[in-house]
N, C-alpha and C positions, 0 to 999 in steps of 0.2 A: 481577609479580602471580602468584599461586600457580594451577595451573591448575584449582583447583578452587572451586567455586562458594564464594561469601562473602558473606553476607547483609549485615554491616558493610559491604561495600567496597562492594556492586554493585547495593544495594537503596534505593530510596528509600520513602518511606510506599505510595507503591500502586503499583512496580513495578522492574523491572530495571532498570537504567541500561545501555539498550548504547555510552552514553560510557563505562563505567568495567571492561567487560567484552573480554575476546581470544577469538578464534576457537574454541577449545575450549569454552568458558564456555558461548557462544551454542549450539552444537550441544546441549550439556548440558540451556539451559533450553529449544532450540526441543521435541528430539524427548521434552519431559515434558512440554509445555507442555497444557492440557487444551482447548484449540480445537485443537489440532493432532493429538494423539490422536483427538481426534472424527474430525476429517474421515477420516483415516488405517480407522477403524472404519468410519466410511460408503463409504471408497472400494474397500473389500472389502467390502460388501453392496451395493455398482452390479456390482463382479465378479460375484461371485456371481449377481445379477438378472440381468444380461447372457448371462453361461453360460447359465440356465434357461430363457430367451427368444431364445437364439439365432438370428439371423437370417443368420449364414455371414459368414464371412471377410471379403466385399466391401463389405456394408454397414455390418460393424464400423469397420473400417478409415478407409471415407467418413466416417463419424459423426468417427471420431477427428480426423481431417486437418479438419472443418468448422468443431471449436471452435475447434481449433490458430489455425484464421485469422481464425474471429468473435471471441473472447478479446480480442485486445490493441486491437480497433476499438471492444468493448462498453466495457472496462474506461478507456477512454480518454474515451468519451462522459461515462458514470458520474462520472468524476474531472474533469473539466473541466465538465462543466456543473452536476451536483447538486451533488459536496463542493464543489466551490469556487464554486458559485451563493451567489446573498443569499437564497432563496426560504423557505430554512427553518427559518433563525434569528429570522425577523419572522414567523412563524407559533406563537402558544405549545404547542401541540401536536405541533410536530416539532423543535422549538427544544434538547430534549433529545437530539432524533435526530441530531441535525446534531453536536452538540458530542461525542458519543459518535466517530460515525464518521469525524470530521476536523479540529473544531477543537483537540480536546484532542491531535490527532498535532502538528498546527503549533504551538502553544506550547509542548509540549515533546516536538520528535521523538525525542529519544535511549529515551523510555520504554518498554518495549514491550507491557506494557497494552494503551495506545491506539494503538498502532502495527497491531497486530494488528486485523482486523474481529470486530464481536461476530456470532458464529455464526446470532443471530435476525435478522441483516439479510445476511450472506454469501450462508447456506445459499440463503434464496427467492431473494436474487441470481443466483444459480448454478444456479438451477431454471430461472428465467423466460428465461434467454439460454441455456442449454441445453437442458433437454427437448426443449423444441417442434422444434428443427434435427434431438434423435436420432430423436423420434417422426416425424416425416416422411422420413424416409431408412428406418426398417425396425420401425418399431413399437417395444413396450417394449423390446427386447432393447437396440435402438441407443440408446432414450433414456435405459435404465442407463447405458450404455457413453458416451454425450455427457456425462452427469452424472458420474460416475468421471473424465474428461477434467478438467471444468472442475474438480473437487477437486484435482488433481493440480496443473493450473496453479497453483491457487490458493497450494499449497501450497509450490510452486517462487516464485510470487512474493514471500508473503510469507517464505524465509527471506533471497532476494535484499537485497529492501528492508530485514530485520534487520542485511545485510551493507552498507548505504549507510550505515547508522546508526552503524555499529560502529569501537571503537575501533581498526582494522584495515585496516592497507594489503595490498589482495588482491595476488598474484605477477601475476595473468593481470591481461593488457595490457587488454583487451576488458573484465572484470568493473572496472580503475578508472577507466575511460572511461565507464558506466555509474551508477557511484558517485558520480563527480566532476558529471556531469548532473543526477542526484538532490538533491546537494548544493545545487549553484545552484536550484533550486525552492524548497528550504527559505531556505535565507540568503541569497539573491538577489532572484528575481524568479518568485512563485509561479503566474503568467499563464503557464508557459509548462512546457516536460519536464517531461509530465504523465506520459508509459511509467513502468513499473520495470523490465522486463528490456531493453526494445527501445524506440526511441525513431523507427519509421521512420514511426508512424501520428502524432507529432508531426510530421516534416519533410512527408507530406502536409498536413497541418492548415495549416503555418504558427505553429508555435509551438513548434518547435523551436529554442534556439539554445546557441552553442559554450563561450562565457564569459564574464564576468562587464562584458569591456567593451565587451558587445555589445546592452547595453542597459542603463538606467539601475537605481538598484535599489528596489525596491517599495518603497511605504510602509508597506504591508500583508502583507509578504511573512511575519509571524509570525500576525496576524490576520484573514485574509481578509476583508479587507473589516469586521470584528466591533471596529472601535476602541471607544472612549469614547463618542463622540460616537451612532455605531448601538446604542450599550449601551444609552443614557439613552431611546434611544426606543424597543429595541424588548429590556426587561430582560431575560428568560427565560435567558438562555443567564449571563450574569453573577451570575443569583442562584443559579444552578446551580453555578457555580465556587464563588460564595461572592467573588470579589474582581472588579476592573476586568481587561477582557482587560491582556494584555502585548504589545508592541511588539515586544519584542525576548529571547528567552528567556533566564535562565541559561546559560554556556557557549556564547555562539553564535561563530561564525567572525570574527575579524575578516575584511576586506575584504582586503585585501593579499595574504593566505592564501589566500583564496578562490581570486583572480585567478592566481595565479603555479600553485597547484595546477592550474588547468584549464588553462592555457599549458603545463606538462610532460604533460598527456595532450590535448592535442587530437588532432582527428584529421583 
């Protein structure tokens, strides 16, 4: 494939295909991408905020290291209990929120549309778990500087998760052990490696696991829970698609693949 973007080859009606994309491509569409530009713009005006509010070295620093370790316990809450909760697809007033922010990833994760978070539910994401940690360690200065934090992770998270998706075997041992984790979430068993960089706040959890025959495989693992049956009673989210959720997406993994791949990287 040519290393240069290809609307024919890589594009479907409303997004990338990072099935159909290599490493170059992805770099291409992340740093155009216009959520990613954003953050990037707002993470030099928390600079900026934080320089003019200055609160000294020591409380910058705390600020930084607080998200660094609140980040992967908040993000993991988030992802295990709201996205993959039943609570707000049987709600018709957030039934469009839910399908935005995680059922349209699980039926078609290669897309990167919906792979990405929409900025009107990130950004206050990313306020409400940061602020408050910078504001109480050194005032505005820190809770720039915690805010700038959690953009950055964000932004290191989502190009990871573009790299789980992607038609791309990483060199680094660590990033396909990571990937291969990810993988089993989608085509496996979505109860369970809920991290994207780091999966140590899954092995406290308990819902952590290694490979494919380490548990049986979901039924639900493309639908959360959102089959036919949850359609017919609780419609919102299917008249939104416009069709009956899917089981199983276009291009999914078979099993065998699955397995043998996470048996060459275990760890």
């Amino acid at each position: 494939m040519s290393g240069t973007l290809n609307n024919a080859t890589i594009r479907t009606g409303r997004s990338f295909d990072l099935g159909k994309m290599n490493l170059r491509q992805l770099w291409i569409a992340y740093l155009t991408y216009p959520t990613i530009l954003l953050y990037f713009v707002l993470i030099v005006a928390s600079v900026s905020t934080a320089i003019y509010f200055s609160a000294g070295w020591g409380p910058t620093l705390t600020s930084i290291a607080a998200v660094v370790l609140v980040y992967p316990l908040a993000w993991y809450l988030l992802h295990r209990y709201v996205l993959h909760g039943r609570t707000l697809y049987k709600m018709k007033w957030t039934a469009a929120l839910w399908k935005r922010i995680h059922f349209d990833h699980h039926q078609d994760p290669h897309l990167l549309d919906v792979l990405f978070g929409a900025p009107a539910t990130t950004l206050p994401t990313i306020g409400v778990i940061a602020v408050p940690i910078g504001y109480l360690i050194g005032g505005w200065g820190t809770a720039a500087t915690a805010f700038g934090t959690g953009l950055v992770i964000t932004c290191i998270y989502e190009f990871f998760h573009c790299i789980q998706h992607l038609n791309y075997k990483p060199r680094s041992a660590w990033i396909q052990r990571m990937k291969a984790r990810h993988v089993l979430h989608h085509f496996h068993d979505e109860d369970g490696n809920f991290g994207i960089t780091s999966f140590v706040v899954d092995r406290a959890f308990g819902s952590y696991y290694l490979d494919a025959k380490a548990r049986p495989r979901s039924p639900t693992v493309f639908n959360l829970g959102y089959d036919v049956k949850e359609a017919q009673r609780f419609p919102w989210v299917m008249e939104l698609t416009g069709s009956p959720p899917r089981d199983r997406p276009d291009g999914a993994r078979p099993e065998a693949k699955l397995t043998r791949h996470n048996r060459q990287h275990a760890v």
